[in-house]
MARKE-271717 format. One record per residue (C-alpha): residue in three letters; x, y negated, z. Coordinates in Angstrom, 1 decimal. Layout:
N
 residu      x      y      z
    ALA      X      Y      Z
...
REM end
This chain:
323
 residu      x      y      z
    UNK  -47.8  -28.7   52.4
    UNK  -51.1  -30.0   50.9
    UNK  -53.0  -27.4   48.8
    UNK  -52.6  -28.9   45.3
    UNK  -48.4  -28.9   45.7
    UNK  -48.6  -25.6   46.6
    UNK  -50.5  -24.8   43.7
    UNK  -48.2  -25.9   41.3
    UNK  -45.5  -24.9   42.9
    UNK  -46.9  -21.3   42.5
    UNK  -47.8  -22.2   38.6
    UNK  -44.2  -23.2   38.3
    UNK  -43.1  -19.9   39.7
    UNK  -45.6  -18.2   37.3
    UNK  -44.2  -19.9   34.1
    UNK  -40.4  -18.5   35.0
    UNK  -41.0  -15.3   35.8
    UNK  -43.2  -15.1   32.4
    UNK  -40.5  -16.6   30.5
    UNK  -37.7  -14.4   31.8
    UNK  -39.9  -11.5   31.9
    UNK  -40.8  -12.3   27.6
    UNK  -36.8  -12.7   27.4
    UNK  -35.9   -9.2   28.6
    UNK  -38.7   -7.9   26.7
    UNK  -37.2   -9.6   23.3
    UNK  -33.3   -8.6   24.5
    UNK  -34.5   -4.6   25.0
    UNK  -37.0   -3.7   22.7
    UNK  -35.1   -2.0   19.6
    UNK  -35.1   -3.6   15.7
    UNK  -35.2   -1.5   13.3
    UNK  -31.8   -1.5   11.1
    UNK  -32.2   -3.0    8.1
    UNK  -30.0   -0.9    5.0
    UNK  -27.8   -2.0    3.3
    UNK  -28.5   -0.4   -0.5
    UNK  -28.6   -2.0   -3.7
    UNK  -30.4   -5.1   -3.1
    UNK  -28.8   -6.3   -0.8
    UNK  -25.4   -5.9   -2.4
    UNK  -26.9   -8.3   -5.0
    UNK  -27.7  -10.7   -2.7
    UNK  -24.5  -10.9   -1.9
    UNK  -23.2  -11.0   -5.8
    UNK  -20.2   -8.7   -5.4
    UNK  -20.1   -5.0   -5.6
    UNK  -16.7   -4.1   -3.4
    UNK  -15.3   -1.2   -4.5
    UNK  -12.7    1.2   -2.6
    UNK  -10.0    3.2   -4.5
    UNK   -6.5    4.4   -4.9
    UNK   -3.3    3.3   -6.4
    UNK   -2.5    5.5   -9.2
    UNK   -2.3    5.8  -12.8
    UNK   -6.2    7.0  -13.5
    UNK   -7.7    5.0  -11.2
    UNK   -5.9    1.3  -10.2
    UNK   -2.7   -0.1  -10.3
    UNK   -1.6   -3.7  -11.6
    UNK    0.7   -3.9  -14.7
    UNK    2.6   -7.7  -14.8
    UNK   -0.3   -9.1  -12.1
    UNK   -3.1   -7.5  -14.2
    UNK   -5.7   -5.3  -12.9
    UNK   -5.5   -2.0  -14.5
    UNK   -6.4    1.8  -14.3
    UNK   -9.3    4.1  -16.0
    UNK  -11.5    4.1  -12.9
    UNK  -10.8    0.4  -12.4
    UNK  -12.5   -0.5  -16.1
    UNK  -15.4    1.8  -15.8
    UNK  -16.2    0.5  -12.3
    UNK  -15.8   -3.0  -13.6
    UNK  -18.2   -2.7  -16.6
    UNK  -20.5   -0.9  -14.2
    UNK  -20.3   -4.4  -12.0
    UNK  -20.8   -6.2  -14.5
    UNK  -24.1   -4.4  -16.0
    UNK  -25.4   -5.1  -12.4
    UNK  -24.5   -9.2  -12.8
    UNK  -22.0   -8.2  -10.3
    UNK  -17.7   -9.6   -9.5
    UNK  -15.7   -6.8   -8.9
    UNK  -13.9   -6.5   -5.6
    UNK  -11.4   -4.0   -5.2
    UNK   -9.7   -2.8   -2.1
    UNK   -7.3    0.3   -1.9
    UNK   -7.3    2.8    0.9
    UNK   -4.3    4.2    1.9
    UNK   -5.9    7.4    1.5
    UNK   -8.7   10.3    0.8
    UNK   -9.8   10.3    4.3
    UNK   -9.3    6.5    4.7
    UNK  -11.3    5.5    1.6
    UNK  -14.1    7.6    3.0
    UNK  -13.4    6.2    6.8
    UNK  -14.3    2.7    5.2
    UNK  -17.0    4.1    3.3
    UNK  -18.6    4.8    6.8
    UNK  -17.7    1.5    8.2
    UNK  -19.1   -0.9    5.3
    UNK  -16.0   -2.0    4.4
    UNK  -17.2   -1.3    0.6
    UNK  -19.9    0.2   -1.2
    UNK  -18.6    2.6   -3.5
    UNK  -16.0    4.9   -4.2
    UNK  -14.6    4.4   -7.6
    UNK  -11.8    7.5   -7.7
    UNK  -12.4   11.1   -8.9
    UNK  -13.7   12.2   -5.6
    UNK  -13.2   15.7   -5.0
    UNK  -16.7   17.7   -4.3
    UNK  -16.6   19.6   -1.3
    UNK  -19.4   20.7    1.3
    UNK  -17.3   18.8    3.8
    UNK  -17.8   15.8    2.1
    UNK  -21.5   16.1    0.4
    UNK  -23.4   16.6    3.5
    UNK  -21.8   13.1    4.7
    UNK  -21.8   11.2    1.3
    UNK  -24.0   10.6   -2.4
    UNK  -22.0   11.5   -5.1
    UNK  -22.8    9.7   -8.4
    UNK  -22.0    8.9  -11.4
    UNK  -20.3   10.8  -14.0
    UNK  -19.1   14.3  -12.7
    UNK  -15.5   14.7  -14.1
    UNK  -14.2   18.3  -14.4
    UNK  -10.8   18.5  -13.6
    UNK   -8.3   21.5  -12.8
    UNK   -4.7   21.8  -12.1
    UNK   -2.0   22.2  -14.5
    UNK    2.1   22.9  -14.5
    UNK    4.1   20.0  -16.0
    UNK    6.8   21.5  -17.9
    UNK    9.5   19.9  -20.0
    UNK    9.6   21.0  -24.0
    UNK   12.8   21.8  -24.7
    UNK   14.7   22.9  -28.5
    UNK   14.9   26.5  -28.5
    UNK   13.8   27.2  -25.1
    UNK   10.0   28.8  -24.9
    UNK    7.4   27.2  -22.6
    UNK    5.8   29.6  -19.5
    UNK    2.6   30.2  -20.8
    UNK    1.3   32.5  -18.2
    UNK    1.3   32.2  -14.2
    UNK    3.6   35.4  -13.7
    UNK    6.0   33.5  -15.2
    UNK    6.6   31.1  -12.4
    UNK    8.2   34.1  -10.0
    UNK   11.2   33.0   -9.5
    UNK   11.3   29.5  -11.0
    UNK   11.4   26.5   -8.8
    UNK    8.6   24.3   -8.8
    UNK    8.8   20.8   -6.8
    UNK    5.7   19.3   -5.5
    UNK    4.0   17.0   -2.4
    UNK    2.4   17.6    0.4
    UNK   -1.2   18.3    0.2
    UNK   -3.8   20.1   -2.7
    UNK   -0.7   20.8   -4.8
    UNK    1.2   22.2   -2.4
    UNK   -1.9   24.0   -1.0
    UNK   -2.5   25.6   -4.6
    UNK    0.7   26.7   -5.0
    UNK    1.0   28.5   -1.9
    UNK   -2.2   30.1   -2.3
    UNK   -0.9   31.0   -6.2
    UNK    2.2   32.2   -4.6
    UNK    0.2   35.0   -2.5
    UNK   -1.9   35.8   -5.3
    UNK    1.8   37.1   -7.1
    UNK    3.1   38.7   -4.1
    UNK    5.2   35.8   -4.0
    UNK    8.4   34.7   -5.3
    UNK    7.6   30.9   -6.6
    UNK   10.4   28.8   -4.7
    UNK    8.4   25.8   -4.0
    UNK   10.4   22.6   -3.0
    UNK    7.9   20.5   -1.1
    UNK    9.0   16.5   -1.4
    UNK    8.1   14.5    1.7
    UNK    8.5   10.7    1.6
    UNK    6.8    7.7    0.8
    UNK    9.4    6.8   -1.9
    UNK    8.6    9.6   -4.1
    UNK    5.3    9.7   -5.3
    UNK    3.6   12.6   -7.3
    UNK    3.6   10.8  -10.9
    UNK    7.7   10.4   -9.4
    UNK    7.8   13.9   -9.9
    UNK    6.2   14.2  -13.6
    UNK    8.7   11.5  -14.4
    UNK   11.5   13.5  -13.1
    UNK   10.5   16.5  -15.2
    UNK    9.8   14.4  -18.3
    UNK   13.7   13.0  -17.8
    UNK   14.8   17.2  -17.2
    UNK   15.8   16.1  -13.6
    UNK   13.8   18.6  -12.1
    UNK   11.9   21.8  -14.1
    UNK    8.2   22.4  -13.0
    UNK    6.0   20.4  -11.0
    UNK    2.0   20.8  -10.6
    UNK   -1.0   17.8  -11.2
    UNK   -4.1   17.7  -12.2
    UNK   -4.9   17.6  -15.8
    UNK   -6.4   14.2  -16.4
    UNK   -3.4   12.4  -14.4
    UNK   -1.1   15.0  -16.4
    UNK   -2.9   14.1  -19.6
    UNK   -2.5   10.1  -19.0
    UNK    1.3   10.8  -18.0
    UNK    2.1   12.8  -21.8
    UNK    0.7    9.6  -23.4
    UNK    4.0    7.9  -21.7
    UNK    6.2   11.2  -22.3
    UNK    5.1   13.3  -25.1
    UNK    7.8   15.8  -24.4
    UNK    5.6   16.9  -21.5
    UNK    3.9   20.3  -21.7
    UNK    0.9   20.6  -20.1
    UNK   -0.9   23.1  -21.3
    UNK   -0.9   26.1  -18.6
    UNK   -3.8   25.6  -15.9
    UNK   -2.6   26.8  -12.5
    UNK   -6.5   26.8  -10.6
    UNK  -10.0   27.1  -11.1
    UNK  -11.9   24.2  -12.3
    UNK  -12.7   21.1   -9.8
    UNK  -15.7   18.8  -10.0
    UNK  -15.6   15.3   -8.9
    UNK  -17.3   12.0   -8.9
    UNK  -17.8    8.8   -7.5
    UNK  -19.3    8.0   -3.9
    UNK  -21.8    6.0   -1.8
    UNK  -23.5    6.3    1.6
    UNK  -25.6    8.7    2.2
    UNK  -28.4    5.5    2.9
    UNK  -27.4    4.4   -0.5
    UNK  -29.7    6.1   -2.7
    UNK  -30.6    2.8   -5.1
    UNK  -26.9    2.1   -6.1
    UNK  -26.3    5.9   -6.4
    UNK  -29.0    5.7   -8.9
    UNK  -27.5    2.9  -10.9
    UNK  -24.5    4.1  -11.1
    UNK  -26.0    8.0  -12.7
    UNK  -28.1    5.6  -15.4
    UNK  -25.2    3.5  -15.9
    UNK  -23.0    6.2  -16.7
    UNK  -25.8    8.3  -18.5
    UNK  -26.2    5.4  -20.7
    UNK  -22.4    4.1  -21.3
    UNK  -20.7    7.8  -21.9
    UNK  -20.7    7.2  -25.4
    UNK  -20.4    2.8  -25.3
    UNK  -17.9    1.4  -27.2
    UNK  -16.2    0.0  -24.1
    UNK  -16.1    3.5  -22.5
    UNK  -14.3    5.1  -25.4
    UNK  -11.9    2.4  -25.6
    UNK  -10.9    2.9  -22.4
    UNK  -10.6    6.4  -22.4
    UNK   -8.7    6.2  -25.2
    UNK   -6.4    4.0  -24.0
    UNK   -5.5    5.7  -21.1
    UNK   -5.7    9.1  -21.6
    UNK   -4.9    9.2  -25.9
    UNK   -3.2    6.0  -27.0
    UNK    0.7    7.0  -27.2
    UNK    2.7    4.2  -24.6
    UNK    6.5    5.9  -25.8
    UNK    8.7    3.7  -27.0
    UNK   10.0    3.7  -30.4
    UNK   13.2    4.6  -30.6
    UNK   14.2    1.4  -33.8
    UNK   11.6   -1.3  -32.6
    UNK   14.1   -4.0  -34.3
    UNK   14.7   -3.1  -37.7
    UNK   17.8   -5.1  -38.5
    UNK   20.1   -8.3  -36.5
    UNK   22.2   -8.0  -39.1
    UNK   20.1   -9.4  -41.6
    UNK   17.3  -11.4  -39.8
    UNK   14.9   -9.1  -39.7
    UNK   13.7   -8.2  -36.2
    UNK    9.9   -7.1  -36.8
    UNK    7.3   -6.3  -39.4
    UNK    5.3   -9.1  -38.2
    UNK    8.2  -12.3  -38.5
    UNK    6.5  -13.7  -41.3
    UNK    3.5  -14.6  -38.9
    UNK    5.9  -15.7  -36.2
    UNK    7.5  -18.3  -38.1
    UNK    4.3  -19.4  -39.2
    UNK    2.6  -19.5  -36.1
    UNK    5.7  -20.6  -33.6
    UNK    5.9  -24.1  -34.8
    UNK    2.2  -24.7  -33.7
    UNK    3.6  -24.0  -29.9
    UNK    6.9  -25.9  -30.5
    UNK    9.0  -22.8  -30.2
    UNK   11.5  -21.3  -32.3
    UNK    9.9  -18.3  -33.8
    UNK   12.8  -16.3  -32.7
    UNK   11.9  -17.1  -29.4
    UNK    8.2  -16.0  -30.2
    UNK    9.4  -12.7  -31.3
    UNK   11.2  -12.0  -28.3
    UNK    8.1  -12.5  -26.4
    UNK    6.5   -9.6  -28.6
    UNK    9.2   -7.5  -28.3
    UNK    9.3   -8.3  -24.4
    UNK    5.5   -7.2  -23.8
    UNK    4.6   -4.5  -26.2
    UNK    7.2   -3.4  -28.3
    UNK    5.8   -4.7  -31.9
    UNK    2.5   -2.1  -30.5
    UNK   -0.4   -4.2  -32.0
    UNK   -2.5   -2.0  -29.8
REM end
């Protein structure tokens, strides 16, 4: 072999084992992780939001989107030029599981505040104080318990978990005596429960005030005036690497407490009566269904309908409640 091939046969051997010694350089030396805070959660133009079902924080309503925590965390999207994406955990420890994954970037429910949970996540936004209260029944003649000694020997029915853990602890506090009836199940939920006691199905159960507050607004025979614990703060959530949207969300809510938006929806849920009327239809037997036919028949025939029909559509969705 002449001198010159073997020269560039050696160069060729040179130019591999530089470009798979440059590729193993590029495959092993570490990036440093990019996070994943505010900005770039624009950049993407949704905010994704993780939550509960239940009646403070989301539930749908005839295919709408509804709950308190749903609206708040929706105007708060929407001050950021943000859609809303929700998706619901089937859990405490499962909305903060996906917290941790990146499966969303906030948590919008009343997230209790514990040490367990602060040294692993932000807490932001408005700090709610909640405590826990008994749902009682008011009844004709027949005096609410107004103090905690009372419960010795009454039965109180609640589910598994912080209730059930309060009560207990309660119990040994008063040398016991509460019978507590602890209802496992999917089918029966907590707000089953205040239901159940609103109807005089069962006597006591135990919730937290603002879910027992939203609850009277559906059953106003509902006394819920005796707290059961000590105060609880919580708030909203992000990632501890999080720090920018944790800081939006305290000046969002700094600056909204008092909006317009905010007090309507705080009033709707937690002040706005939802009972029925007992006479919604003042009288078949003379025509008269509502207060508001005059505007049916004047409006119906603009839709081709029969303004009975129109009515009945009222009726059907809200009662006559203009609200």
């Amino acid at each position: 072999m002449n001198k010159e091939r073997r020269m560039k046969i050696l160069l060729i051997c040179l130019l591999l084992l530089l470009a798979f010694s440059c590729r193993g350089r590029h495959e092993h030396v570490p990036t440093e992780s990019v996070a994943y805070d505010l900005p770039q959660i624009q950049d993407t133009g949704s905010l994704v939001a993780l939550t509960l079902y239940s009646s403070t924080s989301y539930f749908m309503y005839r295919g709408q989107d509804m709950g308190f925590q749903y609206e708040l965390v929706e105007q708060f999207a929407h001050s950021l030029g943000l859609k809303l994406e929700v998706k619901v955990a089937r859990g405490v420890r499962d909305m903060i599981r996906m917290l941790r994954a990146g499966e969303g970037d906030l948590i919008a429910y009343a997230l209790p505040v514990t040490k367990e949970w602060k040294d692993s996540l932000r807490y932001c936004g408005e700090e709610i104080i909640t405590h826990q209260v008994l749902v009682q029944r008011r009844t004709r003649g027949v005096k609410s318990l107004n103090d905690v000694t009372q419960l010795v020997g009454k039965d109180v029915y609640v589910k598994p978990g912080k209730y059930h853990d309060r009560l207990v602890n309660l119990n040994n506090e008063l040398g016991g005596g509460i019978r507590i009836h602890v209802v496992k199940g999917d089918s029966v939920t907590h707000e089953d429960l205040i239901t159940r006691v609103a109807h005089g199905e069962i006597p006591y159960t135990v919730s937290d005030d603002d879910v027992a507050r939203l609850n009277r607004t559906y059953f106003p025979q509902l006394d819920i005036d005796l707290p059961v614990s000590f105060d609880q703060r919580s708030s909203w959530a992000v990632r501890l690497d999080c720090p920018l949207l944790a800081e939006a969300a305290d000046r969002w809510f700094q600056a909204n407490a008092a909006s317009p938006d905010y007090k309507a929806s705080e009033k709707r849920y937690f002040e706005q009566s939802k009972a029925m009327p007992h006479t919604p239809i003042l009288s078949l037997r003379q025509g008269i269904i509502s207060h508001y036919d005059s505007l049916f028949k004047k409006y119906a025939p603009t839709i081709g309908w029969d303004w009975r029909l129109l009515a009945s559509l009222a009726y059907n969705e809200s009662n006559f409640d203009t609200t």
